[in-house]
N, CA, C and O of each residue as an XYZ file, in Angstrom:
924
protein
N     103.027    108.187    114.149
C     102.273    107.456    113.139
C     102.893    106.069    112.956
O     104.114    106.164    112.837
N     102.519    105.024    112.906
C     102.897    103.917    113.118
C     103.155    102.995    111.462
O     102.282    102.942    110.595
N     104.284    102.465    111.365
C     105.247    102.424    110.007
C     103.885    101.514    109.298
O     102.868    100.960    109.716
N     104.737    101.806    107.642
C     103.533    100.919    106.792
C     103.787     99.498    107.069
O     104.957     99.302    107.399
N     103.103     98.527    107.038
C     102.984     97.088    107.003
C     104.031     97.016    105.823
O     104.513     97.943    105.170
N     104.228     95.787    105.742
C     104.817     95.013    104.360
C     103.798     94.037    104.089
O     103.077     93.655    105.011
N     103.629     93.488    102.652
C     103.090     92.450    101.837
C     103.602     91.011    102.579
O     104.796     90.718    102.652
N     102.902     90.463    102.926
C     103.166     89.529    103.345
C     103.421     88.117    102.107
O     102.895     88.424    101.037
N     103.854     87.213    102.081
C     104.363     86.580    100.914
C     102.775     85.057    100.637
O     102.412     84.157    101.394
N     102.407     85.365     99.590
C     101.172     84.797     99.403
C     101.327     84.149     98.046
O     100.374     83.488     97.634
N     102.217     84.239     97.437
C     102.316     84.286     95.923
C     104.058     83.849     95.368
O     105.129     84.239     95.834
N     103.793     82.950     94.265
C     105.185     82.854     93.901
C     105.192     83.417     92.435
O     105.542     82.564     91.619
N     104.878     84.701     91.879
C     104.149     85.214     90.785
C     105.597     86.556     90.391
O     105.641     87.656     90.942
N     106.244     86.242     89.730
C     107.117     87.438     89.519
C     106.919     88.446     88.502
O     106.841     89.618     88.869
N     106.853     88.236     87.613
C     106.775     89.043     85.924
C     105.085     88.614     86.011
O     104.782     87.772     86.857
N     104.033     89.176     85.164
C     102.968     89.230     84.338
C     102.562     89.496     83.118
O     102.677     90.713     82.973
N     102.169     89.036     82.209
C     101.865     89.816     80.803
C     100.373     89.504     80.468
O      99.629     90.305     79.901
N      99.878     87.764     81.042
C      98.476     87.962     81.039
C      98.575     85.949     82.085
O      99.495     85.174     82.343
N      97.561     85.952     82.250
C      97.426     84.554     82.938
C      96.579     83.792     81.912
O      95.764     84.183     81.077
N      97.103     82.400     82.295
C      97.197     81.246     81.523
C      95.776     80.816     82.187
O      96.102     80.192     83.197
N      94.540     80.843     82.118
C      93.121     80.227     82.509
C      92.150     79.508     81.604
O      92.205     79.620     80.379
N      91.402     78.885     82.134
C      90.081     78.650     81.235
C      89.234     79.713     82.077
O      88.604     80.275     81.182
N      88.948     80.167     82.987
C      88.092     81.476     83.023
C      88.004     82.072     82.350
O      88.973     82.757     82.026
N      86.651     82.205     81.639
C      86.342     83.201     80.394
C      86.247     84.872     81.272
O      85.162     85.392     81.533
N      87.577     85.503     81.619
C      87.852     86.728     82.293
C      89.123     87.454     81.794
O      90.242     87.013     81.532
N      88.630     88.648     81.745
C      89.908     89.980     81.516
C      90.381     90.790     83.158
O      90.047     90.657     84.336
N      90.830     91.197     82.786
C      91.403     92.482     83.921
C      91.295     93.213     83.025
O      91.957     92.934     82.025
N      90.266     94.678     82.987
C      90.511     96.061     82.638
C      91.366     96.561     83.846
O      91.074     96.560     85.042
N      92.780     97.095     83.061
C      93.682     97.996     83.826
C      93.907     99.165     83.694
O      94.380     99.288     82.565
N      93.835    100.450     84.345
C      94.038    102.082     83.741
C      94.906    102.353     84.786
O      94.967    102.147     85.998
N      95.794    103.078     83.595
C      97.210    103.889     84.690
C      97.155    105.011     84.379
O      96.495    105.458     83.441
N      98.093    105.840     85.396
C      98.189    107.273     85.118
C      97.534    107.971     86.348
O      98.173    108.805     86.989
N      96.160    107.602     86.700
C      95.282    108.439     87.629
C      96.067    108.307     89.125
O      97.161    107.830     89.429
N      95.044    108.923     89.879
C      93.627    109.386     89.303
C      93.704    110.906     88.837
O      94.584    111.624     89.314
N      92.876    111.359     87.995
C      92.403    112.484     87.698
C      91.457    112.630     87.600
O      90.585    111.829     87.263
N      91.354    114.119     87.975
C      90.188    114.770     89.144
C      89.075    114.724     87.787
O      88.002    114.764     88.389
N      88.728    114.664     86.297
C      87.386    114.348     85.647
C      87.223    113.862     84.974
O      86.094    113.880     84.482
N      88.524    112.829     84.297
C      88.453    111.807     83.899
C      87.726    110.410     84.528
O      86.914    109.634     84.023
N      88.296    110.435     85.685
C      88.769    108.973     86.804
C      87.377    109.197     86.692
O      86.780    108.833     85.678
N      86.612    109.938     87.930
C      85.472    109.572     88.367
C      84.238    109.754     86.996
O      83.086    109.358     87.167
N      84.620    110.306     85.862
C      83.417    109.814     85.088
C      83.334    107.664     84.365
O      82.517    106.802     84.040
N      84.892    107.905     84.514
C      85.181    106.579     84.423
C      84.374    105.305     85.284
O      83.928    104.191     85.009
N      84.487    106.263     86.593
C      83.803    105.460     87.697
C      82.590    105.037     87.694
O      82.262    104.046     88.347
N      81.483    105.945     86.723
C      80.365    106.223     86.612
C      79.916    105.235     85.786
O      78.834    104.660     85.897
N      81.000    104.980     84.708
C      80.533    104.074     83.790
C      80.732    102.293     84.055
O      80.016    101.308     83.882
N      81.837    102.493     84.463
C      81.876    100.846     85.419
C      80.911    100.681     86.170
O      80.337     99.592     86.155
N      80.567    101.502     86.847
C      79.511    101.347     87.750
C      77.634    101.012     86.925
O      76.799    100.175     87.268
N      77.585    101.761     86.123
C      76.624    101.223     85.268
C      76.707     99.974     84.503
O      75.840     99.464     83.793
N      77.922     99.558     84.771
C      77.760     98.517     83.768
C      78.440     97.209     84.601
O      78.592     96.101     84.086
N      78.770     97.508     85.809
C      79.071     96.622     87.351
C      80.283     95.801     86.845
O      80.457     94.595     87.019
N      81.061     96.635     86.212
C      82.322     96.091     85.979
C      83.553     96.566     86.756
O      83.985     97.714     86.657
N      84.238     95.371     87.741
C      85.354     95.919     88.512
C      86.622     95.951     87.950
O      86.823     95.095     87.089
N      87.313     96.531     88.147
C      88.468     97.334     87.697
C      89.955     97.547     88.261
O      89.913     98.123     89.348
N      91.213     97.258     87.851
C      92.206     97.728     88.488
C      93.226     98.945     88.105
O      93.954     98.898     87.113
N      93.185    100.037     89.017
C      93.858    101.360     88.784
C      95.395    101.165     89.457
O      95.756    100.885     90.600
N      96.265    101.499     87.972
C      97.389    101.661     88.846
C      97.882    102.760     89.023
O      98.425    103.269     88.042
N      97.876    103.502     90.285
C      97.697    105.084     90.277
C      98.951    105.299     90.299
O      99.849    104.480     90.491
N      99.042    106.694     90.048
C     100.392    107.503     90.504
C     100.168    107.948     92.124
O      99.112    108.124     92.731
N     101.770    108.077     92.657
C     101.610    108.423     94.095
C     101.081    109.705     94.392
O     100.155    109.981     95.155
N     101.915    110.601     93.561
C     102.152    112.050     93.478
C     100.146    112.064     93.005
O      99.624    113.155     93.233
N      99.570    111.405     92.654
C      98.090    112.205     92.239
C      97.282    111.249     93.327
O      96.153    111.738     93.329
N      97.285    110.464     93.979
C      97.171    109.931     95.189
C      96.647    110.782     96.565
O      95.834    110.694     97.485
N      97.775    111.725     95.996
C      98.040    113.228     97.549
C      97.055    113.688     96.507
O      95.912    113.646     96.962
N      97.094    113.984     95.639
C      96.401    115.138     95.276
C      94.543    114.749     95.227
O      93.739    115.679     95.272
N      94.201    113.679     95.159
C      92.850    113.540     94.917
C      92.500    112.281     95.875
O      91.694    111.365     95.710
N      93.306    112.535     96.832
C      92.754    111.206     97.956
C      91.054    110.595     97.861
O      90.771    109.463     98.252
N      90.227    111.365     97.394
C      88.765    111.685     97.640
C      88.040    109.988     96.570
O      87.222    109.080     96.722
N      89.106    110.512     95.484
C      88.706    109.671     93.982
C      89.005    108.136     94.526
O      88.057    107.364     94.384
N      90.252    107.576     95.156
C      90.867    106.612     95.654
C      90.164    106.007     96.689
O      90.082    104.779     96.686
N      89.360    107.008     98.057
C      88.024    106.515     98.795
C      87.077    105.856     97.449
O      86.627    104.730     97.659
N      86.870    106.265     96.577
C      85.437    106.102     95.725
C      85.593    105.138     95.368
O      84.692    104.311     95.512
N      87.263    104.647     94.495
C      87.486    103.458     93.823
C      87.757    102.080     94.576
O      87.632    101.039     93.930
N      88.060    102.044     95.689
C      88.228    101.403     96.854
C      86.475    101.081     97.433
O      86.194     99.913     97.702
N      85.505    102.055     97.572
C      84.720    101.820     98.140
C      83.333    101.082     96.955
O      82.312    100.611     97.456
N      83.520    101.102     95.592
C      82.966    100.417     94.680
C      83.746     99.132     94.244
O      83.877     98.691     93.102
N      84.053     98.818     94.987
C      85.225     97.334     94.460
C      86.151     97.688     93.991
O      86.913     97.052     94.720
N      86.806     98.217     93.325
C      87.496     97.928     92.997
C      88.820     98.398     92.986
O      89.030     99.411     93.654
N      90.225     97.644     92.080
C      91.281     97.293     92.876
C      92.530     98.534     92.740
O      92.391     99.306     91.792
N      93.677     98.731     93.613
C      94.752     99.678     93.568
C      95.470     99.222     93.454
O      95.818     98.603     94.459
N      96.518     99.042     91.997
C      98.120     99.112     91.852
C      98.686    100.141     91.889
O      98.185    101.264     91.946
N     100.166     99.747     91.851
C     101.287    101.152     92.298
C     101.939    101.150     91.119
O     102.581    100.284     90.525
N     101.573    102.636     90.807
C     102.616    102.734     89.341
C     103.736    103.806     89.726
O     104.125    104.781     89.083
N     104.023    103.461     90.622
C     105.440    104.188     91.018
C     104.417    106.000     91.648
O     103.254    106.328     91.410
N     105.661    106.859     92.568
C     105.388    107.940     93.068
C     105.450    109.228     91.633
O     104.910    110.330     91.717
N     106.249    108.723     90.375
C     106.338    110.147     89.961
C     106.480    110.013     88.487
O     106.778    110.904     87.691
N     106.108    108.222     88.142
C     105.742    108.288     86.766
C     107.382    108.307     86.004
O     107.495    108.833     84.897
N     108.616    107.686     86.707
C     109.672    107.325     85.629
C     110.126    106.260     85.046
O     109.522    105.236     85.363
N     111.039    106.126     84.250
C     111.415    105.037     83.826
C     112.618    104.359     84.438
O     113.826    104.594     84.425
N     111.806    103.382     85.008
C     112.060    102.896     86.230
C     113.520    102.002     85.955
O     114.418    101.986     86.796
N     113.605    101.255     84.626
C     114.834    100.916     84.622
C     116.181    101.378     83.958
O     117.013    100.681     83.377
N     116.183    102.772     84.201
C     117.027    104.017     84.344
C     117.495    104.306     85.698
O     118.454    105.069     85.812
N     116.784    103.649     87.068
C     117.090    104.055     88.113
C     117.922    102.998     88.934
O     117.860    101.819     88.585
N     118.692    103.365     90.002
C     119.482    102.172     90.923
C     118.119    101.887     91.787
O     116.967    102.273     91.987
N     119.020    101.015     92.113
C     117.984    100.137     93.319
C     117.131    100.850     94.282
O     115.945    100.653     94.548
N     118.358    102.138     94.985
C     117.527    102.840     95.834
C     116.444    103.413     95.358
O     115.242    103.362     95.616
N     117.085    103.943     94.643
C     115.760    105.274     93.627
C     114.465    104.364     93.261
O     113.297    104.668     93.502
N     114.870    103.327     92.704
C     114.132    102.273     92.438
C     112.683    102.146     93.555
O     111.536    102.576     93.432
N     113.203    101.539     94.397
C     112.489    100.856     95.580
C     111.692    102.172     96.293
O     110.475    102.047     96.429
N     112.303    103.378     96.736
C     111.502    104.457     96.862
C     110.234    104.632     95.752
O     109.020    104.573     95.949
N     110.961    104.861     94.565
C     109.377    104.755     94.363
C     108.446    104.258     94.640
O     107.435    104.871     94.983
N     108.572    102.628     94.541
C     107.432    101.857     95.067
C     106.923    102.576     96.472
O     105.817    103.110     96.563
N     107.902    102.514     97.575
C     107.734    102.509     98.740
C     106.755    103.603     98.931
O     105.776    103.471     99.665
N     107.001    104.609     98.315
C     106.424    105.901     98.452
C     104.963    105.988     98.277
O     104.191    106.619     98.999
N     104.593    105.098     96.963
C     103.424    104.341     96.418
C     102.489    104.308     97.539
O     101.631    105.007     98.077
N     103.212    102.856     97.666
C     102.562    101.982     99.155
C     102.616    102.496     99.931
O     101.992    101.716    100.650
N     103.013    103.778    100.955
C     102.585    104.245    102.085
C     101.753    105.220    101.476
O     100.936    105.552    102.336
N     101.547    105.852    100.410
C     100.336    106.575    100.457
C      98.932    106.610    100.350
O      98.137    107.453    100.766
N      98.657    105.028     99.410
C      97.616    104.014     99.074
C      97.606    103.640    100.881
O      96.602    104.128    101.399
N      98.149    103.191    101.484
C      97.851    102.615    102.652
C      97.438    103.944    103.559
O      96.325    104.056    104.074
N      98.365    104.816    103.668
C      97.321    105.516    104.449
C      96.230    106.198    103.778
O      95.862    107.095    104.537
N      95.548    106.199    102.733
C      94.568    106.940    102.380
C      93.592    105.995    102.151
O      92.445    106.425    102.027
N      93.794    104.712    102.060
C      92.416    103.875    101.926
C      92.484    102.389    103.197
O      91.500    101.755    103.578
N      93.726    102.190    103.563
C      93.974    101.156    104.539
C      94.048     99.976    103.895
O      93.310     99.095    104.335
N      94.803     99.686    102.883
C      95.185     98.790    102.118
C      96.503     99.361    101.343
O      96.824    100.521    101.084
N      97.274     97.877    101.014
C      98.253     97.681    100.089
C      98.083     97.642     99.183
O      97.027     97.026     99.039
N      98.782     98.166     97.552
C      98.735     97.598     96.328
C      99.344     96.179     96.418
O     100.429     95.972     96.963
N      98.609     95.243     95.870
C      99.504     93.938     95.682
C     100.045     93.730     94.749
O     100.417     92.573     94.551
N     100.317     94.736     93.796
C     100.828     94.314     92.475
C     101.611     95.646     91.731
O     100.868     96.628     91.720
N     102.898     95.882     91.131
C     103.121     96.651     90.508
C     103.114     97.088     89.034
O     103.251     96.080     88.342
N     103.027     98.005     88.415
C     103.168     98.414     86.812
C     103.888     99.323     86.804
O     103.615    100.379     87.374
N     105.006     99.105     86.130
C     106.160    100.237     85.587
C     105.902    100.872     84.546
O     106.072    100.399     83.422
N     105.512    101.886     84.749
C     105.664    102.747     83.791
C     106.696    103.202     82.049
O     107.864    103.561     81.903
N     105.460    102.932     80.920
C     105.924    102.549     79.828
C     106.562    101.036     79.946
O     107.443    100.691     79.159
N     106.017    100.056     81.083
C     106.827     98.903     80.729
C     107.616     98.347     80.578
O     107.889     97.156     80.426
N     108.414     99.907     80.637
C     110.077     99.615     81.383
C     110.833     99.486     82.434
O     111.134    100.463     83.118
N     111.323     98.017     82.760
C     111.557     97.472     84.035
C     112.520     96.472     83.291
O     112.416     96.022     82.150
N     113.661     96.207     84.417
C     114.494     95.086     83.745
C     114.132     93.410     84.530
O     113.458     93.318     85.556
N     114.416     92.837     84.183
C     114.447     91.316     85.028
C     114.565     91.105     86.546
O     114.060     90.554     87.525
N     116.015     92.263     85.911
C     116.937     92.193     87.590
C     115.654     92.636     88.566
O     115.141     92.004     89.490
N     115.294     94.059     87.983
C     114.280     94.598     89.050
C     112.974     93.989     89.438
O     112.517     94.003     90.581
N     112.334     93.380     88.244
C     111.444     92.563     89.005
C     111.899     91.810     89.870
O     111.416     92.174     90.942
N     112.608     90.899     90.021
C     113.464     90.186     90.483
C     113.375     90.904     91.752
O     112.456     90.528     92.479
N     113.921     91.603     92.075
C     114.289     92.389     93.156
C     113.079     92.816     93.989
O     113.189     92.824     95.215
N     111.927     93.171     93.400
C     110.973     93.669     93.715
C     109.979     92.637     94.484
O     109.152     93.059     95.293
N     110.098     91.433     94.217
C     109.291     89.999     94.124
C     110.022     89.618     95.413
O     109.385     89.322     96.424
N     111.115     89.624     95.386
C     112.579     89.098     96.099
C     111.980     90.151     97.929
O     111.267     89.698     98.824
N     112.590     91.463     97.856
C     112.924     92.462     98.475
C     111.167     92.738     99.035
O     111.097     92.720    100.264
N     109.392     93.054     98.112
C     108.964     93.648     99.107
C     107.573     92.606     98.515
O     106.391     92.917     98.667
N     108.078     91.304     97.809
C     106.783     90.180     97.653
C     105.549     90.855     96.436
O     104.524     90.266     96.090
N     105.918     91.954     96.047
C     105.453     92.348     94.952
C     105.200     92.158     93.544
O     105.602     93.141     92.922
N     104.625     91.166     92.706
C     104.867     91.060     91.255
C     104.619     92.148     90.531
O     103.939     93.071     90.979
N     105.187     92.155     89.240
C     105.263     92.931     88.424
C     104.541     92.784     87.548
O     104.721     91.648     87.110
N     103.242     93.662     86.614
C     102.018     93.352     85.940
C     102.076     94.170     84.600
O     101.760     95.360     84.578
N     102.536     93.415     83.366
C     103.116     94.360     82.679
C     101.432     94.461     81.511
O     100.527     95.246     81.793
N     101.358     93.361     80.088
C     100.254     93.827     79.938
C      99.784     92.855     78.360
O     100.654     92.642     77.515
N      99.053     92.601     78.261
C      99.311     91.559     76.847
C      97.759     92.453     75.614
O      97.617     92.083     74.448
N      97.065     93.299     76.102
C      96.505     93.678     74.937
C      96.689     95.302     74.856
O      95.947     95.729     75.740
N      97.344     96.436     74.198
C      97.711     97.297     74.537
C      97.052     98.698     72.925
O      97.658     99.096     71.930
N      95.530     99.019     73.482
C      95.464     99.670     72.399
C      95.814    100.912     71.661
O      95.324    101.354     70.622
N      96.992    101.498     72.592
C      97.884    102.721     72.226
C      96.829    104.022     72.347
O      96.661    104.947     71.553
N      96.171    103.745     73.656
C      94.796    105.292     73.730
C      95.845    106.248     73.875
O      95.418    107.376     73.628
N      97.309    106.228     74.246
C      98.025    107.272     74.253
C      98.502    107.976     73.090
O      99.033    109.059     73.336
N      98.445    107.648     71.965
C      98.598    107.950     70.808
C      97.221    108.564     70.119
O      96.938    108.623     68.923
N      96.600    108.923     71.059
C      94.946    109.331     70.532
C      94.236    109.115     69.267
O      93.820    110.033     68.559
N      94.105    107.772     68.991
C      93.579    107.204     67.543
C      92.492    107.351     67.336
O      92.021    106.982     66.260
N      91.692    107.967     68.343
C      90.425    107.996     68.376
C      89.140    106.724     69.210
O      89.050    105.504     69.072
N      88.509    107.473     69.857
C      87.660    106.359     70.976
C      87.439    105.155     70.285
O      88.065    104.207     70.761
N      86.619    104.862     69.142
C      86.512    103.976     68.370
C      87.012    102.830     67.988
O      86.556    101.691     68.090
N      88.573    103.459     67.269
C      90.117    102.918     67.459
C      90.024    102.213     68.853
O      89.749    101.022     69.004
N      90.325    103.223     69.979
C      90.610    102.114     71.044
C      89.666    100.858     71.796
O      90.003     99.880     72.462
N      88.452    101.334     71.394
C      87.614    100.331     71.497
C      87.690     98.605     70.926
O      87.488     97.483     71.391
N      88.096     99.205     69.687
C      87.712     97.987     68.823
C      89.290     97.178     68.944
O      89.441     96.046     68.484
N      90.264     97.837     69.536
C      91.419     97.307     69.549
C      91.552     96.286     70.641
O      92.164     95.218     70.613
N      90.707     96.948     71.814
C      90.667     96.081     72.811
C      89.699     95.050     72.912
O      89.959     94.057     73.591
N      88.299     95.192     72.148
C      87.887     93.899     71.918
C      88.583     93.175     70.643
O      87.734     92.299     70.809
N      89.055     92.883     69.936
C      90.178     92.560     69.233
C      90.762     91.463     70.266
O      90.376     90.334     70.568
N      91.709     92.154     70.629
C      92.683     91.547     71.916
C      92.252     90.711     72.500
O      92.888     89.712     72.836
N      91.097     90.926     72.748
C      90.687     90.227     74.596
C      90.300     88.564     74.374
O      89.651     88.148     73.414
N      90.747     87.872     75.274
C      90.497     86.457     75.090
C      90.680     86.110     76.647
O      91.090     86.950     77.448
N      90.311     84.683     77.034
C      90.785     84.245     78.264
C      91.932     85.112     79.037
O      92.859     85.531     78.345
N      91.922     85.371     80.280
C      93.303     85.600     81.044
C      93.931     86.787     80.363
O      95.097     86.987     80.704
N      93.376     87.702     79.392
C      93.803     89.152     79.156
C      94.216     89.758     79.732
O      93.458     89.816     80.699
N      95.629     90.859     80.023
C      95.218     91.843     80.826
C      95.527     92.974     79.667
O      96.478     93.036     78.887
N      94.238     93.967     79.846
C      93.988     95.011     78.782
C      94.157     96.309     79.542
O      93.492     96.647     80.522
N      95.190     97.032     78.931
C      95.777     98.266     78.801
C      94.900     99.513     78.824
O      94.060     99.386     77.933
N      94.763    100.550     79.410
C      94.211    101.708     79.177
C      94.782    102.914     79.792
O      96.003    102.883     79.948
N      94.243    103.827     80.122
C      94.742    105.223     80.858
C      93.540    106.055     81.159
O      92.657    106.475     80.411
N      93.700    106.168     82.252
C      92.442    107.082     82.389
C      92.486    108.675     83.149
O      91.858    109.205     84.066
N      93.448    109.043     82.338
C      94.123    110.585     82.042
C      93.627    110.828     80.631
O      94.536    111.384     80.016
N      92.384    110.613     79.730
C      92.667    110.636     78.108
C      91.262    110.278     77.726
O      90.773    109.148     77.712
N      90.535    111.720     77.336
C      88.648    111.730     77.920
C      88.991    110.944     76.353
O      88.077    110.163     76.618
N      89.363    110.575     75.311
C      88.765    109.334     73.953
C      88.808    108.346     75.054
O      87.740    107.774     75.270
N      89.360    108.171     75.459
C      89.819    106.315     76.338
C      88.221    106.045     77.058
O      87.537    105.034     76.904
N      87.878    107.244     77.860
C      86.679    107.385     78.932
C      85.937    107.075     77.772
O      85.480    105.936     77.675
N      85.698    108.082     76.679
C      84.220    107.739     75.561
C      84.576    105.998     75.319
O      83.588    105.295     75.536
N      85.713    105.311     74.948
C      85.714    104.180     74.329
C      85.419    103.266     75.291
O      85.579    102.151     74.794
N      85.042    103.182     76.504
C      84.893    102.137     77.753
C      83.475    101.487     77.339
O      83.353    100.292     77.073
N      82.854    102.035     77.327
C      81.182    101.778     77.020
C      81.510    100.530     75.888
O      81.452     99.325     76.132
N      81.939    101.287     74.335
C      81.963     99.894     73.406
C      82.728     98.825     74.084
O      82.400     97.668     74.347
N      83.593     99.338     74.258
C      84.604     98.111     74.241
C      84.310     97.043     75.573
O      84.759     95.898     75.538
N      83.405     97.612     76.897
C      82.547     96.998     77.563
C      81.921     95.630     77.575
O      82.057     94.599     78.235
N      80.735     96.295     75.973
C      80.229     96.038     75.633
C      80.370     94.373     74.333
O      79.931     93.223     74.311
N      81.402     95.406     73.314
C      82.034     94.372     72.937
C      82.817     92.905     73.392
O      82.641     91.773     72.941
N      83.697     93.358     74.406
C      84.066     92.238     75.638
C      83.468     91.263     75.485
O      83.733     90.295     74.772
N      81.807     91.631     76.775
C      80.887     91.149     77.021
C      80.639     90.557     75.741
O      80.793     89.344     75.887
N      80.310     90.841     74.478
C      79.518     90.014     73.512
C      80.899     88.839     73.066
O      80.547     88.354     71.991
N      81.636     88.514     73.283
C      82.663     87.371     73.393
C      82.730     86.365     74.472
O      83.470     85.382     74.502
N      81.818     86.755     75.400
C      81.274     85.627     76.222
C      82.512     85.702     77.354
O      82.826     84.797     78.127
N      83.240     87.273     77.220
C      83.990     87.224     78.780
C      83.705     88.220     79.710
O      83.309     89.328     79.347
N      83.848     87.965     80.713
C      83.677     88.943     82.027
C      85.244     89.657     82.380
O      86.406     89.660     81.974
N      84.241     90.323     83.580
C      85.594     91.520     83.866
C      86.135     90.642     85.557
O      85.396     89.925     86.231
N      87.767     91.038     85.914
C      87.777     91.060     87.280
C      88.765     91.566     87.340
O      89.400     91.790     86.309
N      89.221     91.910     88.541
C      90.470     92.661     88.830
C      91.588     91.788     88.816
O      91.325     90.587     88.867
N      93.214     92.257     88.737
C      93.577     91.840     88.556
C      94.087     90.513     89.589
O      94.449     89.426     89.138
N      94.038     90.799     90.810
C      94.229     90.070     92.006
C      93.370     88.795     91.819
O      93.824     87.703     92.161
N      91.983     88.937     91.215
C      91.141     87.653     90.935
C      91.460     87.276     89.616
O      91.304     86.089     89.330
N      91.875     88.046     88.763
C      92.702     87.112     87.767
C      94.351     86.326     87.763
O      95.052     85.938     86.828
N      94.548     86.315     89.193
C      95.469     86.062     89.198
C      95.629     84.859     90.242
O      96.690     84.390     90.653
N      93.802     84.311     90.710
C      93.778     83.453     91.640
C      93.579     83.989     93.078
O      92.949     83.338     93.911
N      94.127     85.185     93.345
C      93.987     85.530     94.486
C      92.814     86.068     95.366
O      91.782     86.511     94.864
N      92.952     86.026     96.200
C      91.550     86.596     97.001
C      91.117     87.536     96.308
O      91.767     87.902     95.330
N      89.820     88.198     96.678
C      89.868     89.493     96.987
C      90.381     91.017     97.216
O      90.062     91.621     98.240
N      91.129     91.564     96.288
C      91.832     92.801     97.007
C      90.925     93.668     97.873
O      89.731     93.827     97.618
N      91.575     94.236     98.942
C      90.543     95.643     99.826
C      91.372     95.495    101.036
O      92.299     94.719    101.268
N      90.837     96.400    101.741
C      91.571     97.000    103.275
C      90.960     95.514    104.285
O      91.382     95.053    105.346
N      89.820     95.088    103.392
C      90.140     93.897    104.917
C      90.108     91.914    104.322
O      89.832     90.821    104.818
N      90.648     92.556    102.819
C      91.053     91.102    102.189
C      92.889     91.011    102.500
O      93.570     90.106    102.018
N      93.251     91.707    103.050
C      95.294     91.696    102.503
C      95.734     91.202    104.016
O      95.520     91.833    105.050
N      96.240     90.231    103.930
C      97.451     89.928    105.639
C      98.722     90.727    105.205
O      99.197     90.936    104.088
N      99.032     91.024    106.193
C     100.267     91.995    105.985
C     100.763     91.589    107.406
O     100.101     91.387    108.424
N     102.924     91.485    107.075
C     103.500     91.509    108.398
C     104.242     92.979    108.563
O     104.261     93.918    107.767
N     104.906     92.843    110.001
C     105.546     94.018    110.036
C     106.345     94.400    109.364
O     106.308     95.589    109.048
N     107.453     93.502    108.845
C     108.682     93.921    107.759
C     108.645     92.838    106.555
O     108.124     91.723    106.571
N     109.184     93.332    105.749
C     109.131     92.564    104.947
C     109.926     91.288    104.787
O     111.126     91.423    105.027
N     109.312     89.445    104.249
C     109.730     88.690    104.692
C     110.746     87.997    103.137
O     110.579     88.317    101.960
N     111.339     87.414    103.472
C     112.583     86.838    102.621
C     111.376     86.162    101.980
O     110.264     85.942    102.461
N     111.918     85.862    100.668
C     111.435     84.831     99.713
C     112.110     84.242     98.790
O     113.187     84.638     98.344
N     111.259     82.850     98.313
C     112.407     82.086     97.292
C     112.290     82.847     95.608
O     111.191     83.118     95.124
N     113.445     83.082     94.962
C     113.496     83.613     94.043
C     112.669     82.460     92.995
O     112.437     81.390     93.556
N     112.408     82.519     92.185
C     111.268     82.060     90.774
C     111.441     83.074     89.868
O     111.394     84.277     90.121
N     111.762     82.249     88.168
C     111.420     82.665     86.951
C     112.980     83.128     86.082
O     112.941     83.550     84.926
């Protein structure tokens, strides 16, 4: 089987919390998935409402529902790596560290033929050093999150709805999970609401200037290439 590609260096982008634009645009982001009846009713509803999306999956549910990851890939929209097993990432050394990612990215690549271009640490805990390292070592930025309506704390669909239109302004990137059927009911308002503020949706790769994410938007070299440190 022939080794994963590396990210080729396209970007001088280290840390994220939201981008600085006059594009009246958000990034809806959901972590955690995929799961097997959450995700794809999720899918159902973006899709009615032709809004693209970025998932930052787990590795470990990756293997398990390869099927969901064809679907989200084959409706536009985009794949981040939220690590193989869901820890807190700046608890770990470097090695432990970087496996996760790595583990990520070869399983997204072989199951859809694309790279994540972007990472999210889980709970948001990541130190400097490691972004740093991560940006440095495999050209990866780190995408942490600037409107965050706590659907994990189950406040109720409503609650998270109105929290995230609240939030949302130019260059947002808005928080969700889509392991958490209130979060799925609250997509529709908060959609909706968005939209009535006069902003649109895109993934995060186009909110970030960049192409296109997909299996035949990404250059990739064989190993990974040195870069100048920034930030």
């Amino acid at each position: 089987m022939p080794p994963v590609p590396a990210l080729s260096r396209s970007h001088d982008v280290v840390s994220v919390n939201d981008v600085r634009t006059s594009r009246a645009a958000v990034a809806l982001t959901f972590d955690d998935g995929p799961h097997p009846t959450h995700t794809p009713m999720l899918l159902d509803i973006l899709a009615r409402y032709n809004v693209k999306a970025t998932f930052y999956v787990i590795g470990q549910n990756v293997r398990r529902y390869p099927e969901i990851l064809h679907r989200m890939v084959a409706e536009g929209h985009e794949v981040g790596n939220h690590t193989w097993t869901h820890p807190t990432l700046s608890r770990l050394g470097n090695g432990s560290f970087l496996r996760e990612i790595d583990r990520t990215q070869e399983i997204v690549w072989r199951t859809v033929g694309a790279l994540p271009a972007t990472m999210r640490p889980p709970y948001g805990a990541i130190t400097s050093r490691q972004s740093h390292m991560l940006h440095d070592q495999r050209n990866i930025p780190t995408i942490i999150w600037s409107v965050d309506p706590q659907d994990w704390r189950r406040p109720g669909s409503s609650v998270v709805a109105d929290r995230m239109v609240r939030g949302a302004q130019p260059g947002s990137v808005i928080l969700a999970h889509d392991i958490h059927g209130p979060t799925i009911r609250a997509i529709p308002a908060a959609i909706e609401g968005i939209a009535s503020r006069g902003l649109g949706f895109v993934t995060m790769s186009q909110l970030l200037g960049w192409r296109q994410w997909g299996p035949r938007g990404l250059r990739v070299v064989s190993a990974p290439t040195s870069s100048f440190q920034r930030g």
